[in-house]
C-alpha positions as CSV (number, residue, x, y, z in Angstrom):
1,X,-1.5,-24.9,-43.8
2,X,1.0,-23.3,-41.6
3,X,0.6,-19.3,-40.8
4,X,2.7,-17.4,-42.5
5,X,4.2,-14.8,-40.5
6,X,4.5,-11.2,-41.1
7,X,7.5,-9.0,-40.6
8,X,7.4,-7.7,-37.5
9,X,5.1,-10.3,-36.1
10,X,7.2,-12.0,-33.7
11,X,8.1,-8.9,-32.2
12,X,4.1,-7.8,-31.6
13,X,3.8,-11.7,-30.0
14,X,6.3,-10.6,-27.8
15,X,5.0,-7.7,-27.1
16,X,2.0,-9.2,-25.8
17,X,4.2,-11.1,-23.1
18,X,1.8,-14.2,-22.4
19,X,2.3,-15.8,-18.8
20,X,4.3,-18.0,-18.4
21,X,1.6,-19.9,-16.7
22,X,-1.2,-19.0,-19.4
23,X,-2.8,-22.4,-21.1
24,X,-2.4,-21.9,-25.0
25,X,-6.0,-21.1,-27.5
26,X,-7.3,-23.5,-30.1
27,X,-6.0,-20.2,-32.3
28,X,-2.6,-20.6,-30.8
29,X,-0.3,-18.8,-33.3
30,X,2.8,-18.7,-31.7
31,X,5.8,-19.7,-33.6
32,X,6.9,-23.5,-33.6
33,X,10.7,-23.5,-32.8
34,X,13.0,-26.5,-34.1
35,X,16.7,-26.3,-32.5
36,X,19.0,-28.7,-34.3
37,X,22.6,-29.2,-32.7
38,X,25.4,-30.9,-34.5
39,X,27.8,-32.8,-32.2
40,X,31.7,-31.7,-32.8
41,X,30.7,-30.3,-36.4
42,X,33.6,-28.0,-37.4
43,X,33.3,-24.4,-38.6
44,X,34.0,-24.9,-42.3
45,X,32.6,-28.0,-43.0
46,X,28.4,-27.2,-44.2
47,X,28.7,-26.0,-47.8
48,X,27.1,-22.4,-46.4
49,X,30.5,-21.7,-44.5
50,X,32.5,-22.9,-47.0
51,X,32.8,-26.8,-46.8
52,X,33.3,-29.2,-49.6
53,X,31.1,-31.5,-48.0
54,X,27.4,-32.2,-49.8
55,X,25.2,-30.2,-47.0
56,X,21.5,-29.0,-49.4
57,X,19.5,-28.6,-46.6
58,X,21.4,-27.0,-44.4
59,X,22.5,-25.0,-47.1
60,X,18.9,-24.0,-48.1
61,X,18.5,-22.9,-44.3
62,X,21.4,-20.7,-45.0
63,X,19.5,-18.7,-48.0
64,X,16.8,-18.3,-46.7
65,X,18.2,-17.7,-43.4
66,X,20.6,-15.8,-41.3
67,X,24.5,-16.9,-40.6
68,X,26.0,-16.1,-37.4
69,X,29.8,-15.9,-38.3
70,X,31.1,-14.7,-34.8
71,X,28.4,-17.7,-32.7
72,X,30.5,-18.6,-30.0
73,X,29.6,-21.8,-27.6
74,X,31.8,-23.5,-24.6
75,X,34.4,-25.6,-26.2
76,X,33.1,-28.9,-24.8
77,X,29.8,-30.6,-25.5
78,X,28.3,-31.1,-21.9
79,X,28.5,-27.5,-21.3
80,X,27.4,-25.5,-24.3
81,X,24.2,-28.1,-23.8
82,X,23.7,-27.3,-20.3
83,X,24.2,-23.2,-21.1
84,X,21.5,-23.8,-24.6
85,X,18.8,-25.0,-22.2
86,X,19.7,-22.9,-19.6
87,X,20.7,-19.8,-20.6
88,X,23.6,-19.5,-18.1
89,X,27.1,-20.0,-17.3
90,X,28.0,-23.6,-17.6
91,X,29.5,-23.1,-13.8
92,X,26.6,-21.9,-12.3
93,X,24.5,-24.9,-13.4
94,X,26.4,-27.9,-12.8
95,X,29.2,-28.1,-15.8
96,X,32.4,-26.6,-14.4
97,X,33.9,-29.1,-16.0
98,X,32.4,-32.0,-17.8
99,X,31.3,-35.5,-15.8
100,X,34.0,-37.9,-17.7
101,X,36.8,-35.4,-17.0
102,X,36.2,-34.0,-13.7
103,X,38.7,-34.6,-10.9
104,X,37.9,-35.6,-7.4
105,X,38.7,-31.9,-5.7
106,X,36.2,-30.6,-8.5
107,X,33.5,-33.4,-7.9
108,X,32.3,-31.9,-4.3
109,X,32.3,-28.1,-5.0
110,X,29.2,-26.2,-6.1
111,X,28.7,-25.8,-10.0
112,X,30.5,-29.1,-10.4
113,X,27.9,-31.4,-10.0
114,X,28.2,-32.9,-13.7
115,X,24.9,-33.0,-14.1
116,X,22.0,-30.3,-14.9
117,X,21.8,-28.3,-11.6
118,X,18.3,-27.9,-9.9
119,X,19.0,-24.7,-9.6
120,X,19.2,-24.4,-13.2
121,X,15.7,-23.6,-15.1
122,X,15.8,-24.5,-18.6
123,X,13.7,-22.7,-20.9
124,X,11.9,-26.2,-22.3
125,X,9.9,-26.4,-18.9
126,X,9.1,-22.6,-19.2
127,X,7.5,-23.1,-22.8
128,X,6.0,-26.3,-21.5
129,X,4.0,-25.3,-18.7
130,X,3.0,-22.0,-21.4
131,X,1.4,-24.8,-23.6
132,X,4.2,-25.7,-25.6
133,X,4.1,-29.2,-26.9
134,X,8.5,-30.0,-26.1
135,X,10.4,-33.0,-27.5
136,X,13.5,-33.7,-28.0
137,X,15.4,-36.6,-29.1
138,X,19.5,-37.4,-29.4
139,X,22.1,-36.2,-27.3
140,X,21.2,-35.6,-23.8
141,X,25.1,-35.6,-22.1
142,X,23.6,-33.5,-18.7
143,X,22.9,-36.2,-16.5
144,X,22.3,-40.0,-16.5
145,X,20.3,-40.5,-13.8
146,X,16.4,-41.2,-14.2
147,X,16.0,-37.8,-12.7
148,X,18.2,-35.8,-14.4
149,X,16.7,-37.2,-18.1
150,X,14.5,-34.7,-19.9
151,X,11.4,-35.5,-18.9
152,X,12.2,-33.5,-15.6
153,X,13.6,-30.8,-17.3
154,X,11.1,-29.9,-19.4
155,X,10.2,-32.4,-22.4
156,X,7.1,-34.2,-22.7
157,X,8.8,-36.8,-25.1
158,X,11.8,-37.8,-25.2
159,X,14.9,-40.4,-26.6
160,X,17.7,-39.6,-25.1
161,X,21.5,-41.1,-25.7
162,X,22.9,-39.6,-22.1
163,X,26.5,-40.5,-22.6
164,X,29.2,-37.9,-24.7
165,X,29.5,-40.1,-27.3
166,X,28.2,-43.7,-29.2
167,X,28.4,-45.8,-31.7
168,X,26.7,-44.5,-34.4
169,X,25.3,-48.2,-35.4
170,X,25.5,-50.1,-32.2
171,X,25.0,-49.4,-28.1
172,X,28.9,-49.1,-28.0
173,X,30.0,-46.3,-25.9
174,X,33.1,-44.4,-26.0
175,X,35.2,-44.9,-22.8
176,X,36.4,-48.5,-21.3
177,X,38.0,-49.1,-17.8
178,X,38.5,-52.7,-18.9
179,X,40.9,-53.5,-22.3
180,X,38.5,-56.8,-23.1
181,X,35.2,-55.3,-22.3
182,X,33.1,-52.7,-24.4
183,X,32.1,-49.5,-23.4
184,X,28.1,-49.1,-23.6
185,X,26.0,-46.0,-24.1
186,X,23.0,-45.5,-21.9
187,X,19.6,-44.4,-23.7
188,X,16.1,-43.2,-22.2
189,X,12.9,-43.4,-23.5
190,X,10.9,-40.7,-21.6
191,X,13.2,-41.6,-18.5
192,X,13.1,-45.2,-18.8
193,X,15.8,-47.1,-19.3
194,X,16.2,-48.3,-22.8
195,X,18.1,-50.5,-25.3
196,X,18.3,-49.4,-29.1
197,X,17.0,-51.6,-31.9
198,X,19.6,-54.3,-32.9
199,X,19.1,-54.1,-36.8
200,X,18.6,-51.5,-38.5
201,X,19.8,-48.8,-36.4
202,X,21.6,-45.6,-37.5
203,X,21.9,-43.0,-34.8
204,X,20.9,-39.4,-37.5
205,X,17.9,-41.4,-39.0
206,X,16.3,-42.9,-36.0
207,X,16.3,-39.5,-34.0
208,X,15.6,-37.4,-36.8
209,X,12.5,-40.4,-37.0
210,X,11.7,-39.6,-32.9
211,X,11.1,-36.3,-33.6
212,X,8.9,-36.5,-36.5
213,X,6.7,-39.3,-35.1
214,X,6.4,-36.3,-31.4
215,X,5.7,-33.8,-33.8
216,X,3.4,-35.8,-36.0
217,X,1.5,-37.4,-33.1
218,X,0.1,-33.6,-32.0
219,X,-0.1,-31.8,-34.9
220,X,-3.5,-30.8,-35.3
221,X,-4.4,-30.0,-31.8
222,X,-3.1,-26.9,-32.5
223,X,-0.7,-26.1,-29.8
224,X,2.9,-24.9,-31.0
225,X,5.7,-27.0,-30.4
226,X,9.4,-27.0,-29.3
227,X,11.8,-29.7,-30.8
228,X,15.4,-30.2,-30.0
229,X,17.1,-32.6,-32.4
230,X,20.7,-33.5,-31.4
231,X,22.5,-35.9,-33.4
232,X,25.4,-37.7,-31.9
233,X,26.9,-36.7,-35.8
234,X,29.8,-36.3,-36.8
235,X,31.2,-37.2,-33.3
236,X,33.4,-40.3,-33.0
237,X,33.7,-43.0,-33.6
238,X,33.3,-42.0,-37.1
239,X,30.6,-44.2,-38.5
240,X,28.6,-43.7,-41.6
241,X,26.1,-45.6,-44.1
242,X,28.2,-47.5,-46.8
243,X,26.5,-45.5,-49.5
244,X,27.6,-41.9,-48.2
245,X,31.3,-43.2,-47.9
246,X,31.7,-44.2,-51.2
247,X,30.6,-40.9,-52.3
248,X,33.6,-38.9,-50.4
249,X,36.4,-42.3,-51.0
250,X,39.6,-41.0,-52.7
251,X,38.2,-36.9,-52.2
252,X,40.8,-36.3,-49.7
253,X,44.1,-37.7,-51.1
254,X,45.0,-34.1,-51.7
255,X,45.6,-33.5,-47.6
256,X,45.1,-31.1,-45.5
257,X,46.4,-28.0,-47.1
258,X,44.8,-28.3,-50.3
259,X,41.2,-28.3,-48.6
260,X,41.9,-25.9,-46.2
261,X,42.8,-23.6,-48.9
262,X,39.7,-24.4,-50.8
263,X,37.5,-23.9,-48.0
264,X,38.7,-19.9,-47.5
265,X,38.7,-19.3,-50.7
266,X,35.4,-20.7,-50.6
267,X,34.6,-18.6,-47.4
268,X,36.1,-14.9,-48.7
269,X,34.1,-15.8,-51.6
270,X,30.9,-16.2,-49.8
271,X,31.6,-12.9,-47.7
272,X,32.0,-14.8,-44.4
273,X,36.2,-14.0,-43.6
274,X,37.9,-10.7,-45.0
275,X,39.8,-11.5,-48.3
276,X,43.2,-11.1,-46.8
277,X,42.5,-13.0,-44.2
278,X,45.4,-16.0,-43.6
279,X,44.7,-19.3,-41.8
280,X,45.8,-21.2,-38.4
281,X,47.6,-24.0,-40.3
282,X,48.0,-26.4,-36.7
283,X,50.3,-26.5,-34.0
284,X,54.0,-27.5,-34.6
285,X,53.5,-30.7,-32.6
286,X,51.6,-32.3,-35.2
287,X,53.2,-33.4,-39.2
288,X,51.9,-31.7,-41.6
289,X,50.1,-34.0,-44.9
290,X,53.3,-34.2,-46.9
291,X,54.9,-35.6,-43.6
292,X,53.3,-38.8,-43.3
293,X,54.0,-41.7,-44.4
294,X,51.9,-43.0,-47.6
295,X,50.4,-45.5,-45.6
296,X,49.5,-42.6,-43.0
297,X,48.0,-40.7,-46.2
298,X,46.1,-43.7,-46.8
299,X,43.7,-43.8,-43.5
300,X,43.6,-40.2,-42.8
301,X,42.0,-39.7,-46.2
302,X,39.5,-43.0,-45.5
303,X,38.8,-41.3,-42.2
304,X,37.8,-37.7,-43.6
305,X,35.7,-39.4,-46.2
306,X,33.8,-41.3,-43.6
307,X,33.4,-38.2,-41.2
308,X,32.2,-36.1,-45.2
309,X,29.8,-38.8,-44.9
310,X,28.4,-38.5,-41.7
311,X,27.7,-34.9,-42.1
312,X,26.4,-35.0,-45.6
313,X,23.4,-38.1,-43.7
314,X,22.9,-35.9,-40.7
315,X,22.0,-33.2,-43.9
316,X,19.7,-35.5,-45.5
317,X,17.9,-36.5,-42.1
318,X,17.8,-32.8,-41.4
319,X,16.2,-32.6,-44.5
320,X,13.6,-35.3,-44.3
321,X,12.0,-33.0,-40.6
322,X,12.2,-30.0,-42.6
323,X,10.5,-31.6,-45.7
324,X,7.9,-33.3,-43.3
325,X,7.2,-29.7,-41.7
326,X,6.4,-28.4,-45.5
327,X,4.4,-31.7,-46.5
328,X,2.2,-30.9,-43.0
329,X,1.9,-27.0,-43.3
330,X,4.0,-26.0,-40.4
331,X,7.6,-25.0,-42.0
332,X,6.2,-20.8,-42.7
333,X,5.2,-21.4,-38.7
334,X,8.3,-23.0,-37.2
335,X,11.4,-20.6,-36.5
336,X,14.4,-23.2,-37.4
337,X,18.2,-22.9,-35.5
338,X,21.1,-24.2,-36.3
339,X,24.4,-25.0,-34.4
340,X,27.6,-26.9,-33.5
341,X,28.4,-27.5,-30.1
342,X,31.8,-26.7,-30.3
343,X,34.9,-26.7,-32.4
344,X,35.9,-29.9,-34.6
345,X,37.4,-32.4,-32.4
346,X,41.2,-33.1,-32.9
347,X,41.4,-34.8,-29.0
348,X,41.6,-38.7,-29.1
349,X,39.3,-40.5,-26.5
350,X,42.2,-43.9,-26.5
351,X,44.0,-41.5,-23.8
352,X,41.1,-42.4,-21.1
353,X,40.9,-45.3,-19.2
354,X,41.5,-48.7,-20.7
355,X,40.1,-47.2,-24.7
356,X,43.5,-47.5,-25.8
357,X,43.6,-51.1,-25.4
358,X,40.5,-51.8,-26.0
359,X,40.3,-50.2,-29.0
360,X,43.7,-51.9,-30.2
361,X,42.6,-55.3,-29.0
362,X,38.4,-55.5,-30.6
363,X,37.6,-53.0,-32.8
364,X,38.7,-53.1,-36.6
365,X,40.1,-49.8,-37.4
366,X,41.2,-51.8,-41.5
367,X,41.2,-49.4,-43.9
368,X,38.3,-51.4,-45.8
369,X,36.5,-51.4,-42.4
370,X,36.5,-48.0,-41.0
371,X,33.4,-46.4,-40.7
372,X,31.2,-49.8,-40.7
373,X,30.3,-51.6,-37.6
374,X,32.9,-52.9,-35.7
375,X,35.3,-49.5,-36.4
376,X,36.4,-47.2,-33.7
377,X,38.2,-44.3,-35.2
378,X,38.5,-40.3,-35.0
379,X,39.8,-38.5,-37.2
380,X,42.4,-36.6,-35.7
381,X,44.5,-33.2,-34.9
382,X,44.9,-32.9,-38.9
383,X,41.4,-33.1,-40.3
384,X,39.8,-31.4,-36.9
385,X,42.5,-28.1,-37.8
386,X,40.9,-28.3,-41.5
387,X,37.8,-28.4,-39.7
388,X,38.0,-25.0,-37.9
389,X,39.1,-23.0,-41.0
390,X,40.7,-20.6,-41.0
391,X,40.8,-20.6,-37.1
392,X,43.4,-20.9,-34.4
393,X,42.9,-25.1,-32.6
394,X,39.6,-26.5,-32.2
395,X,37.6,-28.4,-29.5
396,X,39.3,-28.4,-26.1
397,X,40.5,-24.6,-26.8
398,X,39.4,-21.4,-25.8
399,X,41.3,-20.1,-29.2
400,X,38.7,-19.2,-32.4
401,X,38.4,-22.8,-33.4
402,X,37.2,-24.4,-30.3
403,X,34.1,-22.1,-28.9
404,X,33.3,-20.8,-32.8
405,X,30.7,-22.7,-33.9
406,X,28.6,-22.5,-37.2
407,X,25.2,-20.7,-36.6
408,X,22.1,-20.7,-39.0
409,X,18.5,-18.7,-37.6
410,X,15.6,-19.1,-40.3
411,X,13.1,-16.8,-39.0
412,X,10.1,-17.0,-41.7
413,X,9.5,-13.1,-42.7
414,X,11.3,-11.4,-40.8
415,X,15.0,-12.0,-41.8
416,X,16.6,-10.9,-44.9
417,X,17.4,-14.7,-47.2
418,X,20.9,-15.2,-47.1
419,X,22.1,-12.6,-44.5
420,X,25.2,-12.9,-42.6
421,X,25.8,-11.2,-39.1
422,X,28.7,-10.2,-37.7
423,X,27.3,-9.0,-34.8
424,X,28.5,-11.4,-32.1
425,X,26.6,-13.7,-29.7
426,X,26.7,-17.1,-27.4
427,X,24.4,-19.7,-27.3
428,X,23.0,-18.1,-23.6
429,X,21.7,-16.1,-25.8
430,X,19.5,-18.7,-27.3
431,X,16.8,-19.0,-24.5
432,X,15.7,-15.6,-23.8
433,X,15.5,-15.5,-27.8
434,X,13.3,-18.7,-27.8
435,X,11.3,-17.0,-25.0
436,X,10.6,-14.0,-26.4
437,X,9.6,-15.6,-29.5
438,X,7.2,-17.4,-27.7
439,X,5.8,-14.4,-26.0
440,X,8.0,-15.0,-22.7
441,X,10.0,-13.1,-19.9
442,X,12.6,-14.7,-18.1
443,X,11.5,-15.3,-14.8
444,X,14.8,-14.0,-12.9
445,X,15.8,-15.8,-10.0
446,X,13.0,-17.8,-8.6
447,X,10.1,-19.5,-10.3
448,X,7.4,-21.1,-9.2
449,X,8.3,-20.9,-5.5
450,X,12.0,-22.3,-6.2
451,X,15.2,-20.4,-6.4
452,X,17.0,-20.6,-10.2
453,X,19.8,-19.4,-11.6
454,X,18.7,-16.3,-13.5
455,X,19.9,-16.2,-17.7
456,X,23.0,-14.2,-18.5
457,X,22.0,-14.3,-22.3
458,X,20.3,-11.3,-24.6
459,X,17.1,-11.7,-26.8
460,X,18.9,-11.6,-30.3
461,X,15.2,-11.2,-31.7
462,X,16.1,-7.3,-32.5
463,X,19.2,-9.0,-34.6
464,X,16.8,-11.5,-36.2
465,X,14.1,-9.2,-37.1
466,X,16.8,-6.5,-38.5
467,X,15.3,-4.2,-35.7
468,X,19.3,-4.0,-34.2
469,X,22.5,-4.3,-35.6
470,X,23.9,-6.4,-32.5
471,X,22.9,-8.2,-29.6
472,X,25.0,-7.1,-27.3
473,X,25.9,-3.2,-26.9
474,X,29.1,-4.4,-26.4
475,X,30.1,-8.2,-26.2
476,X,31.6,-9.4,-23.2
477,X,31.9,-13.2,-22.0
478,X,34.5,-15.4,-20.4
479,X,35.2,-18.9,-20.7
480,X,37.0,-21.4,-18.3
481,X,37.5,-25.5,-18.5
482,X,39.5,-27.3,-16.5
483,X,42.3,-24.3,-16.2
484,X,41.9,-22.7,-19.6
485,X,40.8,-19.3,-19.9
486,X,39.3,-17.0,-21.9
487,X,37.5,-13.3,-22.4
488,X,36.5,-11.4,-25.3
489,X,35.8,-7.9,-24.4
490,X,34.4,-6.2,-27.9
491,X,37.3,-6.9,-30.3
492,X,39.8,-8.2,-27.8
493,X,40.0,-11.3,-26.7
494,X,43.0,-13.0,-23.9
495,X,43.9,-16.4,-24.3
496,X,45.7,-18.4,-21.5
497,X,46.2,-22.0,-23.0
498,X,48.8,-24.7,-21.5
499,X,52.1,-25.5,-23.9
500,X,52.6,-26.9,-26.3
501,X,49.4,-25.7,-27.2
502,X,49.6,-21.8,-25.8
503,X,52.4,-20.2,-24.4
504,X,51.6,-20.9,-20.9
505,X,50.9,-17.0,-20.1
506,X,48.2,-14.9,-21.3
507,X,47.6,-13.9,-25.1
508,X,46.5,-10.7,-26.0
509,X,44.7,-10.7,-29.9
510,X,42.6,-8.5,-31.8
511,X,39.9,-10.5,-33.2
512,X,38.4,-7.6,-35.4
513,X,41.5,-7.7,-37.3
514,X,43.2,-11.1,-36.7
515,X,40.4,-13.5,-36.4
516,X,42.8,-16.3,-36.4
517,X,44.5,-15.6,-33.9
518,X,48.2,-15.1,-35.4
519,X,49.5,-12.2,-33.6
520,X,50.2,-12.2,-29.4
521,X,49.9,-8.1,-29.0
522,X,50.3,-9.0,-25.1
523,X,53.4,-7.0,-25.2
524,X,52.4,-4.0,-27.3
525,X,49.4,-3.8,-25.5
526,X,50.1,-4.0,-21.9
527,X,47.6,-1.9,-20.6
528,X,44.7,-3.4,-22.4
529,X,46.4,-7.0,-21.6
530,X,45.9,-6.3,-17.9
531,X,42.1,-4.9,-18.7
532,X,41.1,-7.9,-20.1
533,X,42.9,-10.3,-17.1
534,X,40.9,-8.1,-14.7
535,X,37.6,-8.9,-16.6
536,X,38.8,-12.5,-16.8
537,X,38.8,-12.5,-12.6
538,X,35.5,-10.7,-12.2
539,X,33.8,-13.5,-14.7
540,X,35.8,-15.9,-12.8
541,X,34.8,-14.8,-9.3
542,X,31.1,-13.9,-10.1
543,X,30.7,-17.8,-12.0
544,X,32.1,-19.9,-9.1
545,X,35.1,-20.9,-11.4
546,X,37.6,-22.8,-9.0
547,X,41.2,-23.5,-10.3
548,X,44.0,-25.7,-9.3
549,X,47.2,-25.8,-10.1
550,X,48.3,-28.1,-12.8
551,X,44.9,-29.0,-14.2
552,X,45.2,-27.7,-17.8
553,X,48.7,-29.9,-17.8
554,X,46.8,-33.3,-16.5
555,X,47.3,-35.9,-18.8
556,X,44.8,-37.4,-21.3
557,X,41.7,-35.8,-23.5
558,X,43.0,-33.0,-25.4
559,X,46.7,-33.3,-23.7
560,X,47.8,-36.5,-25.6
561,X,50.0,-36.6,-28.3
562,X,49.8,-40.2,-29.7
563,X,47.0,-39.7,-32.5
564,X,49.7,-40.6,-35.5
565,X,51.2,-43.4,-33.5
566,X,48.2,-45.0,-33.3
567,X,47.3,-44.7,-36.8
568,X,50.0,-48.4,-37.6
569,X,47.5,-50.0,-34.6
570,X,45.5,-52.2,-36.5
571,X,46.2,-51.5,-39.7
């Protein structure tokens, strides 16, 4: 059986700070930790934060757990993944902007390597070489390169899909240069180059699979273990088992308003958003449901059944490693995390290289077809604004709904079941948390005769154990990509996004009392509007972020504006 562990245990483990170098016992009884990350899951869409969608498992976590509801992460997948391991700014370790969308002038500066850094040390080789069996298996999306795969960053097994995106049945990538030829994803097996089964393939249940089998292989040498399992779920192309899509067909007829307003009144219900609290209901460029055309109606509600579907399998999957953890006795042992990556995706992919065409041309985006094999569809601006209830855009945006990201920690005896903090955090904050619960200290900014970038993120332990009421005395963190800025500086946050989506200029909210981002106090607040600009430079200056004009205005990902045009393409 697993150990079951005490209140207050964690906290004595770390107190006893074991080397970093020190082999582990035969008695080893440090905590197992299993990080799961969700790949452009929305805010509102797991049953615990107020989703329709079928989610047990994760909802389980949840009550026995802790909620984050103010978790914030980079609001693009290469760089919350490269901060997670790291537990640094995404432009001090290689991700000022993300490999597929980086411009030339970016590609030879510092910090915009788009891959994992050397100087960055990610807390998987720290845990490692303390005598932590690591795995991982899913989305890798920081490097493609033999040496830039896991195996040299820490994990002693691995499956990794490098790429941003997949098909979720197939080896079909995301983004073509050539209308009549298929984009492929790139997988490695511990490094190696590798090509996915053929049959029988389904990207949630073969990694979830990995993992168990890397667990399974060690488990009674007694050595603790680290797992990282990141699906490629619910990212597109939006691809799901036949059998969870006829669960969700015909749900979503009602549109978009009708279940964003059941998912807040789902969420003031479960205590998560004040019960006055009013909704971002999407940016004027888009239609709104009762807009479209019946047809229209038609596929959107087909494609938010299939993306339902997606979540509910990654669920069940998540399910099965948490089920094999309590068949095996090691569940009361293993600390379990939660997370999105970012915001729901409302961006369409079709605007890079030759996708469009492609796409058009080969893949069958029918009705009857969408979701099987063959399909290549997202779900769009609508269902991604549904997505981040009740907040302010999603993926792409430094507003609520792209960096705010649905957090569960299920610390066994030591948090309260069913808790939700309000206390905020970032996923830096992750690593020296994982650390410490291993008995770790960062190492600062050299390690083992190297120079590394040191971690800008806080133990949240003290908020785990209910030892501290927040993580940070008080929070302050910027954000930049590719010329859109952020800073939240305790309950007010700036904003500069590029129209139609901002305003163009800096926006000044209060997030403590308008979480969604309704109300620009830039001009009532002058004063504190120019504070938070001036923290916004020192982030900028101290994380190596490098601007040029016009780059939040550049055509393509998350500027395009065809998603509903494309909707009649081959239907």
């Amino acid at each position: 059986m697993g150990i079951r562990l005490r209140p207050g245990a964690f906290a004595l483990a770390a107190a006893a700070l074991w080397s970093v170098v020190a082999p582990a016992s035969a008695a080893d009884q440090r905590p197992n930790v299993l990080l799961i990350v969700a790949d452009d899951l929305g805010y509102s869409d797991i049953g615990a934060f107020g989703g329709e969608i079928a989610t047990p498992h994760l909802d389980q976590l949840a009550r026995t757990g802790l909620r984050l509801n103010q978790f914030y992460a980079s609001p693009f997948c290469s760089p919350t993944r490269a901060m997670l391991l790291s537990g640094a700014d995404n432009h001090r370790v290689g991700f000022g902007s993300m490999a597929e969308l980086m411009t030339p002038q970016q590609r030879s500066l510092p910090g915009y390597e788009g891959y994992l850094s050397d100087r960055a040390l990610t807390f998987p080789q720290l845990l490692r070489d303390a005598g932590y069996h690591t795995y991982m298996a899913g989305k890798w999306h920081l490097g493609t390169k033999e040496e830039h795969a896991p195996p040299n960053r820490g994990f002693e097994q691995s499956y990794a899909m490098l790429n941003g995106g997949a098909g979720h049945f197939d080896q079909t990538g995301i983004i073509t240069q050539d209308r009549d030829k298929a984009p492929v994803a790139y997988y490695r097996d511990n490094g190696k180059d590798v090509k996915i089964p053929t049959e029988g393939f389904y990207s949630s249940e073969f990694f979830a699979s990995k993992l168990i089998s890397y667990i399974d292989a060690n488990k009674a040498d007694g050595q603790p273990f680290f797992g990282y399992l990141a699906f490629t779920a619910p990212h597109w192309p939006l691809q799901a088992p036949d059998e969870y899509i006829r669960k969700y067909e015909g749900k979503y007829d009602v549109g978009y308003d009708v279940i964003r307003e059941r998912r807040l009144t789902r969420m003031k219900a479960l205590g998560l958003v004040p019960k006055d609290m009013q909704p971002y209901v999407g940016n004027a460029v888009w239609p709104r449901w009762k807009q479209l055309t019946p047809q229209q109606q038609r596929i959107e509600s087909k494609r938010m059944a299939v993306y339902a579907a997606m979540v509910e399998s990654m669920d069940a999957q998540i399910g099965r490693v948490l089920g094999y953890l309590r068949h095996t006795g090691q569940l009361d042992n293993t600390v379990v995390v939660f997370l999105s990556d970012n915001g729901a995706d409302g961006n369409t992919v079709l605007d890079e290289g030759a996708t469009r065409e492609w796409a058009h041309r080969h893949a069958d985006n029918s009705v009857e077809n969408t979701g099987r094999r063959g399909s290549f569809a997202e779900y769009g601006p609508g269902w991604a604004q549904v997505g981040s209830t009740p907040f302010n855009m999603y993926k792409a945006f430094m507003y609520e709904g792209g960096i705010a990201v649905p957090a569960i920690f299920s610390v066994p005896g030591t948090v309260k079941p069913g808790s939700i903090a309000n206390a905020p955090a970032h996923v830096t904050d992750i690593a020296p948390t994982v650390l410490e619960l291993a008995g770790l200290r960062p190492p600062g900014a050299s390690y083992q005769g190297r120079e590394v970038v040191p971690m800008d993120g806080r133990s949240m332990l003290g908020l785990l154990t209910g030892r501290q009421p927040v993580v940070h005395e008080e929070f302050l963190r910027g954000w930049e990509f590719n010329g859109r800025r952020a800073l939240r500086k305790g309950d007010w946050k700036v904003v500069l996004a590029n129209k139609p989506w901002g305003t163009g200029q800096w926006q000044l909210f209060n997030v403590a009392q308008d979480r969604s981002e309704l109300r620009d106090l830039a001009k009532k607040h002058p004063a504190k509007l120019k504070e938070l600009v001036a923290e916004y430079d020192r982030y900028a200056r101290s994380s190596g972020v490098v601007e040029f004009e016009g780059l939040a205005e550049r055509p393509g990902y998350s500027n395009g504006r065809k998603y509903y045009e494309d909707l009649h393409e081959g239907h």
